[in-house]
N, CA, C, O and CB atoms as a CASP TS submission, in Angstrom:
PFRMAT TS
TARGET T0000
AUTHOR 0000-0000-0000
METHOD Language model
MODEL 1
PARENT N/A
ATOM      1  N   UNK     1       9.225   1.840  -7.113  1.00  0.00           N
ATOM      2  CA  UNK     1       8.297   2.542  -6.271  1.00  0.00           C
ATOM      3  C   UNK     1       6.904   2.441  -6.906  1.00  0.00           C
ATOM      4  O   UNK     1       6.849   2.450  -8.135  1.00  0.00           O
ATOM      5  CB  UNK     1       8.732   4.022  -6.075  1.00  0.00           C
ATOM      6  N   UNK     2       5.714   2.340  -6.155  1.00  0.00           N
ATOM      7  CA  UNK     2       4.716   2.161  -6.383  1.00  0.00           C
ATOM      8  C   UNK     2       3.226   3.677  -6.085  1.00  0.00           C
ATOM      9  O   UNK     2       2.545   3.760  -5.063  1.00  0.00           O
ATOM     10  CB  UNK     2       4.784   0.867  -5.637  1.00  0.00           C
ATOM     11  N   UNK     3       3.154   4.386  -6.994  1.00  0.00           N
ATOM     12  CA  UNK     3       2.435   5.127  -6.923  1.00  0.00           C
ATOM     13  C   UNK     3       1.108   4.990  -6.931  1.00  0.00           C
ATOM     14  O   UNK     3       0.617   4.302  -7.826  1.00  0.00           O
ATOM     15  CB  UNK     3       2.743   5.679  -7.509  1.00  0.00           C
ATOM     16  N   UNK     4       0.145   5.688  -5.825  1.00  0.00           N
ATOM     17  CA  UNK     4      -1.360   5.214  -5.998  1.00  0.00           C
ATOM     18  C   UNK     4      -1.809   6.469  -6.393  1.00  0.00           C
ATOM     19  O   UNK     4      -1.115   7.426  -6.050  1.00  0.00           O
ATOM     20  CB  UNK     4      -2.207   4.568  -4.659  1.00  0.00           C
ATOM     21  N   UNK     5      -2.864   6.687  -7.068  1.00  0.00           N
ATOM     22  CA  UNK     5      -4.074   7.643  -7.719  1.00  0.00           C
ATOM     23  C   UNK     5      -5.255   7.008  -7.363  1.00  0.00           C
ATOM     24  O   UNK     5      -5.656   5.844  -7.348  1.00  0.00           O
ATOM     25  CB  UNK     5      -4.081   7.832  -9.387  1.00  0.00           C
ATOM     26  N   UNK     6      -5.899   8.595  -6.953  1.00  0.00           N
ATOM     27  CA  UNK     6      -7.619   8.229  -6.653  1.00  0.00           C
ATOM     28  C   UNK     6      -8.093   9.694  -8.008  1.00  0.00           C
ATOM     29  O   UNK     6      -7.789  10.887  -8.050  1.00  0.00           O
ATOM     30  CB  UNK     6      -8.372   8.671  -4.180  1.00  0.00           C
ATOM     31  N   UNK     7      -8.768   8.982  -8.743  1.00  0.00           N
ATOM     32  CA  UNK     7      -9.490   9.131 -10.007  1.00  0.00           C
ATOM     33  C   UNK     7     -10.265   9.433  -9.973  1.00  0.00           C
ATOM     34  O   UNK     7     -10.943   8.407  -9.913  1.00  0.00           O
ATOM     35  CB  UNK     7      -9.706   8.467 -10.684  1.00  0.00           C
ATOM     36  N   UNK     8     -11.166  10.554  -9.951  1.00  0.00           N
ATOM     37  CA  UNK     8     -12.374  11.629  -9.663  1.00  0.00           C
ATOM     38  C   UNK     8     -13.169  12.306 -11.041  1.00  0.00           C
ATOM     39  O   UNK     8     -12.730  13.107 -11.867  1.00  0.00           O
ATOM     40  CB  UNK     8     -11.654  12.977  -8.776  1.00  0.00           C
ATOM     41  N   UNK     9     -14.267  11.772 -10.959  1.00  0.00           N
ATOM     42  CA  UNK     9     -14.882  12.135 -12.500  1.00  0.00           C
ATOM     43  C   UNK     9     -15.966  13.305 -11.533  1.00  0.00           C
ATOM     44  O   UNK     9     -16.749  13.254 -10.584  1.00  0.00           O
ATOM     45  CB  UNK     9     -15.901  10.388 -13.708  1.00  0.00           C
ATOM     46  N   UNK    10     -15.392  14.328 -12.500  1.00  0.00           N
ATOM     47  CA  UNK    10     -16.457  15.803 -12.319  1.00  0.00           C
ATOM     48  C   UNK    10     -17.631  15.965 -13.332  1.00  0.00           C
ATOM     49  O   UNK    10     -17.450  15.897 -14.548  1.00  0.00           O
ATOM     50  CB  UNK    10     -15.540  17.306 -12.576  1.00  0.00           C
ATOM     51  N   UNK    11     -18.950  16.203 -12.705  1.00  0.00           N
ATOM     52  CA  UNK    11     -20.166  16.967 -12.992  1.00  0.00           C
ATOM     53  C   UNK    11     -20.757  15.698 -13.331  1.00  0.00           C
ATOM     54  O   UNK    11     -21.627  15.662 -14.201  1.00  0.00           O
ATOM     55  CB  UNK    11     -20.174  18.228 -14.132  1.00  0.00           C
ATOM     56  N   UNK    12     -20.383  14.665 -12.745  1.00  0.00           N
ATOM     57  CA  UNK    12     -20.899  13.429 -13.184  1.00  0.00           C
ATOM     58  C   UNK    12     -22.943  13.280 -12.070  1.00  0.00           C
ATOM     59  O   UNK    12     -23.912  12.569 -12.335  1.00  0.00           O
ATOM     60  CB  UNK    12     -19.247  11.950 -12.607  1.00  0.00           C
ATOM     61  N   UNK    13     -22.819  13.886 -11.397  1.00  0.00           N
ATOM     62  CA  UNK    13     -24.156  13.741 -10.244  1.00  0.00           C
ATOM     63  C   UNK    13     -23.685  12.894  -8.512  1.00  0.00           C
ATOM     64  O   UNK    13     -23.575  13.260  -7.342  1.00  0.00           O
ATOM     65  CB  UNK    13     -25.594  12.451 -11.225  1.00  0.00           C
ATOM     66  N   UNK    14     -23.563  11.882  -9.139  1.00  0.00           N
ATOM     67  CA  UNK    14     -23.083  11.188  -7.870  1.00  0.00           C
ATOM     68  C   UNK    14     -21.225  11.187  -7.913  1.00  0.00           C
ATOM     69  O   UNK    14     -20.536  11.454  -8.897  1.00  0.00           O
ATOM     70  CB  UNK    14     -23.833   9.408  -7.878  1.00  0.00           C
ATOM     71  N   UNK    15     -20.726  10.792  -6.495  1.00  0.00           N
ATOM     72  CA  UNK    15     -19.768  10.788  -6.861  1.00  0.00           C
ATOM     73  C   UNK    15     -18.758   9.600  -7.346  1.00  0.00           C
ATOM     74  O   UNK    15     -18.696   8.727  -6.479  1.00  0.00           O
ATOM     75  CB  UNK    15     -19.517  11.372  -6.145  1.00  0.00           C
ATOM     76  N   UNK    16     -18.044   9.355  -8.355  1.00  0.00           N
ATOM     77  CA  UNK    16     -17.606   8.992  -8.636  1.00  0.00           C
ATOM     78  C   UNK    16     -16.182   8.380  -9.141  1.00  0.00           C
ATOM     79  O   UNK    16     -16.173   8.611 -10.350  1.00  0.00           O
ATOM     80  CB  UNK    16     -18.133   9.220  -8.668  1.00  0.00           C
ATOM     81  N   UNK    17     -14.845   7.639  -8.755  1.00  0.00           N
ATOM     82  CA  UNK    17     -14.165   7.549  -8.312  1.00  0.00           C
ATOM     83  C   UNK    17     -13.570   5.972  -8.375  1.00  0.00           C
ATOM     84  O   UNK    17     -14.249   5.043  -7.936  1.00  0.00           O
ATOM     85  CB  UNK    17     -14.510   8.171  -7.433  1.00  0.00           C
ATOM     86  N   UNK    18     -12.018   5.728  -9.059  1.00  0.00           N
ATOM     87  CA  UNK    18     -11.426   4.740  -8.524  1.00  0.00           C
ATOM     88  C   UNK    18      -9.601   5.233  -8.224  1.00  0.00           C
ATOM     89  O   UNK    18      -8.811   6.090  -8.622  1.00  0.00           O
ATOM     90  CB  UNK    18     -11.749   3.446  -9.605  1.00  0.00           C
ATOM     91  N   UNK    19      -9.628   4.078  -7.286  1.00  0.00           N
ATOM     92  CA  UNK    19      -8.127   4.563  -6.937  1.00  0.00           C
ATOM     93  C   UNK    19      -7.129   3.215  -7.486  1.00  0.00           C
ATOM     94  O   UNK    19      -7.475   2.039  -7.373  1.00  0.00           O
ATOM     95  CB  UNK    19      -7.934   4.885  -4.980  1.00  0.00           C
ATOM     96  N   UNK    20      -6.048   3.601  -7.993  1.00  0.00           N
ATOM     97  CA  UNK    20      -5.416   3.238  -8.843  1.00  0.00           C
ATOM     98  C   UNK    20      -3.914   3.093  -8.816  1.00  0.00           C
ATOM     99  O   UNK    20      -3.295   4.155  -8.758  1.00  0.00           O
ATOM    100  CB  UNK    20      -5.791   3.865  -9.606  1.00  0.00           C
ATOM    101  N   UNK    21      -3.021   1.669  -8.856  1.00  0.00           N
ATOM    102  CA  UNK    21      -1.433   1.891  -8.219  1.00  0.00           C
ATOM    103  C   UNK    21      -0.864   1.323  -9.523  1.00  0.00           C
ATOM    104  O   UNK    21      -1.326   0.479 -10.292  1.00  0.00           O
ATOM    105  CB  UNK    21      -0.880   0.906  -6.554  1.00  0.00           C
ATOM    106  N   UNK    22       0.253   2.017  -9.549  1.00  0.00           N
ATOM    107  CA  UNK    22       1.071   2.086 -10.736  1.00  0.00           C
ATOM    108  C   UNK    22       2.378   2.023 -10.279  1.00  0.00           C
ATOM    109  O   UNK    22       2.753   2.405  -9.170  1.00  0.00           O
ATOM    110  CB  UNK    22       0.852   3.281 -11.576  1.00  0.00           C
ATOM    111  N   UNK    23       3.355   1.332 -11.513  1.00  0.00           N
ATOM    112  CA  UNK    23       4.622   1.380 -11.098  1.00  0.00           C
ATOM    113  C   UNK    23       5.289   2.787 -11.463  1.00  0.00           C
ATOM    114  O   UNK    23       4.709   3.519 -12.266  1.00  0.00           O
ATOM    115  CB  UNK    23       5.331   0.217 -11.685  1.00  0.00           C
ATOM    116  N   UNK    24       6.720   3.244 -10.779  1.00  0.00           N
ATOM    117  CA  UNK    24       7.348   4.678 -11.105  1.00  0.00           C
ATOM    118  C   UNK    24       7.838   4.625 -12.954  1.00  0.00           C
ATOM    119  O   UNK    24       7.980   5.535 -13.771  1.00  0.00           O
ATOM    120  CB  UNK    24       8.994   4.937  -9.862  1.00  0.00           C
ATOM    121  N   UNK    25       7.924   3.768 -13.020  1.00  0.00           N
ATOM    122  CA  UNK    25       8.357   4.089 -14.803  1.00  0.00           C
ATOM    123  C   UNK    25       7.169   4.151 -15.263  1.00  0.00           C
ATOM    124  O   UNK    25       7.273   4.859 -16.265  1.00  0.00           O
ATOM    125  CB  UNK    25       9.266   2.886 -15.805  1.00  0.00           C
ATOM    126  N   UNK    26       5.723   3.735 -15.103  1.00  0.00           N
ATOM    127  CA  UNK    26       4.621   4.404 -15.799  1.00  0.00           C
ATOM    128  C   UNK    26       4.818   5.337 -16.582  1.00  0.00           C
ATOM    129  O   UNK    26       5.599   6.163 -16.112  1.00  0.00           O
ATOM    130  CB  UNK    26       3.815   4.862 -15.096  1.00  0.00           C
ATOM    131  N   UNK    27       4.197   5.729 -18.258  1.00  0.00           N
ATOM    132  CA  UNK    27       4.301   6.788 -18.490  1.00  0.00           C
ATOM    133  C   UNK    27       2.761   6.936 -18.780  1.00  0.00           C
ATOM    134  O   UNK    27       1.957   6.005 -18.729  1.00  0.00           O
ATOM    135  CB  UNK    27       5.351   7.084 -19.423  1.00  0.00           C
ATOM    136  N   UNK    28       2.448   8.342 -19.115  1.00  0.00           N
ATOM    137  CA  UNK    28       1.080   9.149 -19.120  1.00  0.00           C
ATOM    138  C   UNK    28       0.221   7.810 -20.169  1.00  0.00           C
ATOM    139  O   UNK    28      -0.817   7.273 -19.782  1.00  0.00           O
ATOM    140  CB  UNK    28       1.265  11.166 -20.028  1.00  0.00           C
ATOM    141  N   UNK    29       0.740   7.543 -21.182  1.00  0.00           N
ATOM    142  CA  UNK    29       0.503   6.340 -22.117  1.00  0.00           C
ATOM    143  C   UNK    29      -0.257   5.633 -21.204  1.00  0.00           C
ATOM    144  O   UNK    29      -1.463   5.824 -21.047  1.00  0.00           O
ATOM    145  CB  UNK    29       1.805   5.498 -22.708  1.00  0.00           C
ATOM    146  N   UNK    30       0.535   4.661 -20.473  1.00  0.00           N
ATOM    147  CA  UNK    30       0.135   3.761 -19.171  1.00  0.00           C
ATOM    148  C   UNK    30      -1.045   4.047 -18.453  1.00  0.00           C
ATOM    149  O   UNK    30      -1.974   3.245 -18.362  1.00  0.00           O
ATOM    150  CB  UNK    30       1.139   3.821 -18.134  1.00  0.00           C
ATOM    151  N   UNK    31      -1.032   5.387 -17.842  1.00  0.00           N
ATOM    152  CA  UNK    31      -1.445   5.882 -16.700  1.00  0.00           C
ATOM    153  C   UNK    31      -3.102   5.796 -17.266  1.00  0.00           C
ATOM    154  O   UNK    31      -4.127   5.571 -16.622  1.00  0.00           O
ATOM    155  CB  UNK    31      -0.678   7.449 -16.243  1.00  0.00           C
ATOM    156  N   UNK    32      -2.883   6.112 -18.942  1.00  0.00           N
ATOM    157  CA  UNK    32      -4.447   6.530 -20.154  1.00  0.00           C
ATOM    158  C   UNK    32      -4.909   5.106 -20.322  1.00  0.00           C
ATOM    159  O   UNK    32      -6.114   4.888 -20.193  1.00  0.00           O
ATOM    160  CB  UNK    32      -4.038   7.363 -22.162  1.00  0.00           C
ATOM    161  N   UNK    33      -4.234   4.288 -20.547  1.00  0.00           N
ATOM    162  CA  UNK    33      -4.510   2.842 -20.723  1.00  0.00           C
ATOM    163  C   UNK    33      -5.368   2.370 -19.099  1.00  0.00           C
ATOM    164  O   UNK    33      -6.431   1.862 -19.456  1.00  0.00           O
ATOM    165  CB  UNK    33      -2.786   1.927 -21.054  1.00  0.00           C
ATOM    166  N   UNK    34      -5.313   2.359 -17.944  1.00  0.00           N
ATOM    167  CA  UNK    34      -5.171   1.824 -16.952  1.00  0.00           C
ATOM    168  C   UNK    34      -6.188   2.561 -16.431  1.00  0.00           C
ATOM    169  O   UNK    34      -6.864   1.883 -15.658  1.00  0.00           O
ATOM    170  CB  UNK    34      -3.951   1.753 -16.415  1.00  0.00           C
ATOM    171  N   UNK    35      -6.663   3.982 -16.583  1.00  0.00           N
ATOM    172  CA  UNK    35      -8.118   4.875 -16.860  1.00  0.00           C
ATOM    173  C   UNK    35      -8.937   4.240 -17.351  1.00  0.00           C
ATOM    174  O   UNK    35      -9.984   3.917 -16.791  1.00  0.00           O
ATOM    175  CB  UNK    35      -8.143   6.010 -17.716  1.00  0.00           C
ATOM    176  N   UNK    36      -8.620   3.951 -18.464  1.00  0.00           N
ATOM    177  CA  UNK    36      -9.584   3.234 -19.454  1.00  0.00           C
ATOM    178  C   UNK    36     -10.209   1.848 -19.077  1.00  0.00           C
ATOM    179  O   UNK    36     -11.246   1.341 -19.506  1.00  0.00           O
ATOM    180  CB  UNK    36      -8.835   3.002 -20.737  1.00  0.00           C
ATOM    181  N   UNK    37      -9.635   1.542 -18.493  1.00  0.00           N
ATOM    182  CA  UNK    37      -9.920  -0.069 -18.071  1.00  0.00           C
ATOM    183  C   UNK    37     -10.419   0.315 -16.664  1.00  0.00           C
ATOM    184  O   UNK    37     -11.381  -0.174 -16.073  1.00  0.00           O
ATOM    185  CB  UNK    37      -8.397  -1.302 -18.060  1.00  0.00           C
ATOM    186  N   UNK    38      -9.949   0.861 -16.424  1.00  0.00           N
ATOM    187  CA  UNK    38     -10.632   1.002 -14.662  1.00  0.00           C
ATOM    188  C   UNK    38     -12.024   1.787 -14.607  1.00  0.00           C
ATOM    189  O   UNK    38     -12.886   1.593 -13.750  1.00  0.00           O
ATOM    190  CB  UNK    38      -9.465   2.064 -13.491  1.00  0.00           C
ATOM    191  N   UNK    39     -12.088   2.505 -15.428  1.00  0.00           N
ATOM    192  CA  UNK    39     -13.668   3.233 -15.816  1.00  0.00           C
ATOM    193  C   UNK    39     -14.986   2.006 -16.709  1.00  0.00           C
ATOM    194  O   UNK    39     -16.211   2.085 -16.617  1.00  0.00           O
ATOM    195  CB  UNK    39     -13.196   4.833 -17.243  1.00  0.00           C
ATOM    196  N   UNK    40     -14.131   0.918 -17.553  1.00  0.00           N
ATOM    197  CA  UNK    40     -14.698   0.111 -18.271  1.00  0.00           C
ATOM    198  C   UNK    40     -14.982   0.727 -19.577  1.00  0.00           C
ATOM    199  O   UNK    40     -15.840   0.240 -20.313  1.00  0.00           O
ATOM    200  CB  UNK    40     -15.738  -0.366 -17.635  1.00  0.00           C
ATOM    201  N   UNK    41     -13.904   2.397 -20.097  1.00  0.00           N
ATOM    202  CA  UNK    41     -14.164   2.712 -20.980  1.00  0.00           C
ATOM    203  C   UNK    41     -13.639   2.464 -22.417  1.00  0.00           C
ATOM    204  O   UNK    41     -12.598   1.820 -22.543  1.00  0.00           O
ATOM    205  CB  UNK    41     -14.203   3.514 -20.645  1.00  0.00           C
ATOM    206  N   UNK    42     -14.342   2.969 -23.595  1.00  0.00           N
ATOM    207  CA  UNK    42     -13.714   2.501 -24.835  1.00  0.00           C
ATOM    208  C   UNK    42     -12.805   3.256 -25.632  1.00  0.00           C
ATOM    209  O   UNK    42     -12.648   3.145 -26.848  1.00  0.00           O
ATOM    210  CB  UNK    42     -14.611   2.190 -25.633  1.00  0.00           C
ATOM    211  N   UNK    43     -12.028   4.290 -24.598  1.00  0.00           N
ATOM    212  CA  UNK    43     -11.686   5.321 -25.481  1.00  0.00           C
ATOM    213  C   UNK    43     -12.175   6.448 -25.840  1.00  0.00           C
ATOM    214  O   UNK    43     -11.501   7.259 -26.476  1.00  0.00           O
ATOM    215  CB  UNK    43     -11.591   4.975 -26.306  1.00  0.00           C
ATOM    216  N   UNK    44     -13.451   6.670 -25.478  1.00  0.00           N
ATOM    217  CA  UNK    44     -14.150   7.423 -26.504  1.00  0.00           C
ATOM    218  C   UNK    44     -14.689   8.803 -25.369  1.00  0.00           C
ATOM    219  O   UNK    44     -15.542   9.574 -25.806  1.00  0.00           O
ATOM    220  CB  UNK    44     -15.578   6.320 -27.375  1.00  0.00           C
ATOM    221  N   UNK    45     -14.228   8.982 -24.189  1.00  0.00           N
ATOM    222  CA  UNK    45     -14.175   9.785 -23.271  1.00  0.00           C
ATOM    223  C   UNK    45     -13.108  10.950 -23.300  1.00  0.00           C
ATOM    224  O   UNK    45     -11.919  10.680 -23.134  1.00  0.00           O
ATOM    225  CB  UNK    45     -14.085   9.041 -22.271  1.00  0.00           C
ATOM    226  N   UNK    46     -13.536  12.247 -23.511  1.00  0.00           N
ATOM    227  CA  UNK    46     -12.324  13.416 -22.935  1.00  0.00           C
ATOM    228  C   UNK    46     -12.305  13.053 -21.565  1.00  0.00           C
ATOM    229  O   UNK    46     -13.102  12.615 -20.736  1.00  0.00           O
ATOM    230  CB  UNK    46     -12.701  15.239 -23.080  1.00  0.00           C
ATOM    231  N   UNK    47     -10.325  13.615 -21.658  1.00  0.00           N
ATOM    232  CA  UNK    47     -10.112  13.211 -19.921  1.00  0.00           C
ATOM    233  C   UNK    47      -8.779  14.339 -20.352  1.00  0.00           C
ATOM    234  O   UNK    47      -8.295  14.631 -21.445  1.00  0.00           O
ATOM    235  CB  UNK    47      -9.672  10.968 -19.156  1.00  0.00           C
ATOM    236  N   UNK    48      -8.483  14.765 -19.026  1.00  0.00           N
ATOM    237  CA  UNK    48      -7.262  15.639 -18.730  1.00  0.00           C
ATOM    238  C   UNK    48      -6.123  15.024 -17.307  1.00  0.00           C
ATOM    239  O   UNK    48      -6.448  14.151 -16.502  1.00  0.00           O
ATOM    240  CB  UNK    48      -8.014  17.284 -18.313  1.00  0.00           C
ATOM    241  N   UNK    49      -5.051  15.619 -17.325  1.00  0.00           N
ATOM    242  CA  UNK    49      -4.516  15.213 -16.025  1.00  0.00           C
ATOM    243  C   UNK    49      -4.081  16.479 -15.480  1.00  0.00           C
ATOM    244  O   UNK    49      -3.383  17.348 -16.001  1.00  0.00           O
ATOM    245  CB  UNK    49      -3.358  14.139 -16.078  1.00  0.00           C
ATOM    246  N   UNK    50      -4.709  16.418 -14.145  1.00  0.00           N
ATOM    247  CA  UNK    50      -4.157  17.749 -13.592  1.00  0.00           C
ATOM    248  C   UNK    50      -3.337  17.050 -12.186  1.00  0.00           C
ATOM    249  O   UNK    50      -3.619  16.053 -11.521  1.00  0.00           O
ATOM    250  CB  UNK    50      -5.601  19.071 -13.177  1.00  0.00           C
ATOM    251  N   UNK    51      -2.523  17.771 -12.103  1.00  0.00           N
ATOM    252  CA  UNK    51      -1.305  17.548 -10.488  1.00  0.00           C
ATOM    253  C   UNK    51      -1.603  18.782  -9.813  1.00  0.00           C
ATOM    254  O   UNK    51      -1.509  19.961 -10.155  1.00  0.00           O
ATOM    255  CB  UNK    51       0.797  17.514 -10.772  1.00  0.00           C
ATOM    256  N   UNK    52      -2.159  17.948  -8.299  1.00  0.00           N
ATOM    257  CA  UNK    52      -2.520  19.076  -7.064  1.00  0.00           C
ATOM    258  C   UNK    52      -1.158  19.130  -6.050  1.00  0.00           C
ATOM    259  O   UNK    52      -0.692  20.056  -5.388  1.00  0.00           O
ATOM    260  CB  UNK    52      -4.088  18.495  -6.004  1.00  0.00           C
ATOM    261  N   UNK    53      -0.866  18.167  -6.171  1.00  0.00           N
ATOM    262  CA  UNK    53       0.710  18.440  -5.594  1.00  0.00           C
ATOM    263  C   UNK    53       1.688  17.413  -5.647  1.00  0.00           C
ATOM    264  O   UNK    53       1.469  16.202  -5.667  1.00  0.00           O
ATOM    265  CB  UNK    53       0.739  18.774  -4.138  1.00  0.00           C
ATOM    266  N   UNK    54       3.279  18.252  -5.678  1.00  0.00           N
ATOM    267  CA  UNK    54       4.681  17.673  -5.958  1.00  0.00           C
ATOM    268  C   UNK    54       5.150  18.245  -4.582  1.00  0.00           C
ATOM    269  O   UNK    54       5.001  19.279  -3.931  1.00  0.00           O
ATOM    270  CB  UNK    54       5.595  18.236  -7.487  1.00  0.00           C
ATOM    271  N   UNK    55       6.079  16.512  -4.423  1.00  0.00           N
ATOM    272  CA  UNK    55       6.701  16.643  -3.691  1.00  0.00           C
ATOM    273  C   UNK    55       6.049  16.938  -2.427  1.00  0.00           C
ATOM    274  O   UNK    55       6.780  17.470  -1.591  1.00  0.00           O
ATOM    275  CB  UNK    55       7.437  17.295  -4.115  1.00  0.00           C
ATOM    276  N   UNK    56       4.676  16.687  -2.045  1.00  0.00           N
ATOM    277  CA  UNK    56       3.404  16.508  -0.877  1.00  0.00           C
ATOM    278  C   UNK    56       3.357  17.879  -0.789  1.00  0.00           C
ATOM    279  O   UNK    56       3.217  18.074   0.418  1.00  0.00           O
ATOM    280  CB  UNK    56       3.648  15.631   0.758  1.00  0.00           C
ATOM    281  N   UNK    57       3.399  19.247  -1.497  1.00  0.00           N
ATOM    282  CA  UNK    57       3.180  20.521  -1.666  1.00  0.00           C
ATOM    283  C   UNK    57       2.000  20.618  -2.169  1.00  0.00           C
ATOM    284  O   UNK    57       1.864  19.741  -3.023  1.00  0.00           O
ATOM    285  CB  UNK    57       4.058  21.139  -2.355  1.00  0.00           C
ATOM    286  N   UNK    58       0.678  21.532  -2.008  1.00  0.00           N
ATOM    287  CA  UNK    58      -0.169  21.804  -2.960  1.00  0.00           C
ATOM    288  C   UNK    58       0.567  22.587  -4.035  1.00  0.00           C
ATOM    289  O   UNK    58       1.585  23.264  -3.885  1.00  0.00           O
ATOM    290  CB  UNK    58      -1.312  22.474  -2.418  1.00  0.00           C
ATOM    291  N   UNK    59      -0.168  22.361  -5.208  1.00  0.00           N
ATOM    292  CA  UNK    59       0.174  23.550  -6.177  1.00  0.00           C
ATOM    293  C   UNK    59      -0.744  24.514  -6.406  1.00  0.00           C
ATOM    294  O   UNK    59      -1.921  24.216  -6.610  1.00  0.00           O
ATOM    295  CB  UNK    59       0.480  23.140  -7.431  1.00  0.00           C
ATOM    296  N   UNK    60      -0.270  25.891  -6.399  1.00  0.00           N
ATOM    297  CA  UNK    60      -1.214  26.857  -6.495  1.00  0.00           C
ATOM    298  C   UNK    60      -1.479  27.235  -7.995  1.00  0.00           C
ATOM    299  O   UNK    60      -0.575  27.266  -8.831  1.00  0.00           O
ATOM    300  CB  UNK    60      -0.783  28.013  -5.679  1.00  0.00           C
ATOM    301  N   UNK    61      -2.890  27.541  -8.287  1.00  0.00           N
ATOM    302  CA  UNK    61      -3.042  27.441  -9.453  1.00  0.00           C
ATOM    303  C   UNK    61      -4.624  27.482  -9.889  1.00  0.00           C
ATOM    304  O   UNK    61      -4.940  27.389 -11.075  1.00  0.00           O
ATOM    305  CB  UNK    61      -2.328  26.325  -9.783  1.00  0.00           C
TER
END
């Protein structure tokens, strides 16, 4: 299965954004690697992962 992510950088001014498909065995490892390259970054960025929803549910929170 093939999962897509759209990637949203906050307080940046404009908006900013890539969307991103991954295979289901991805792990968070992967997911940090594949950020990194898709931003053109060196690593050297704080980043977090937050989940708005499972299972097509929002999560409240």
């Amino acid at each position: 299965m093939i999962y897509e992510f759209k990637i949203t950088l906050e307080d940046v001014g404009v908006p900013v954004w890539r969307t991103i498909q991954m295979d289901s065995n991805s792990t968070f490892r992967d997911l940090h690697e594949v950020i990194q390259l898709a931003f053109n970054w060196d690593n050297m960025h704080l980043h977090s992962f937050f989940v708005n929803k499972s299972n097509g549910s929002k999560i409240e929170g």
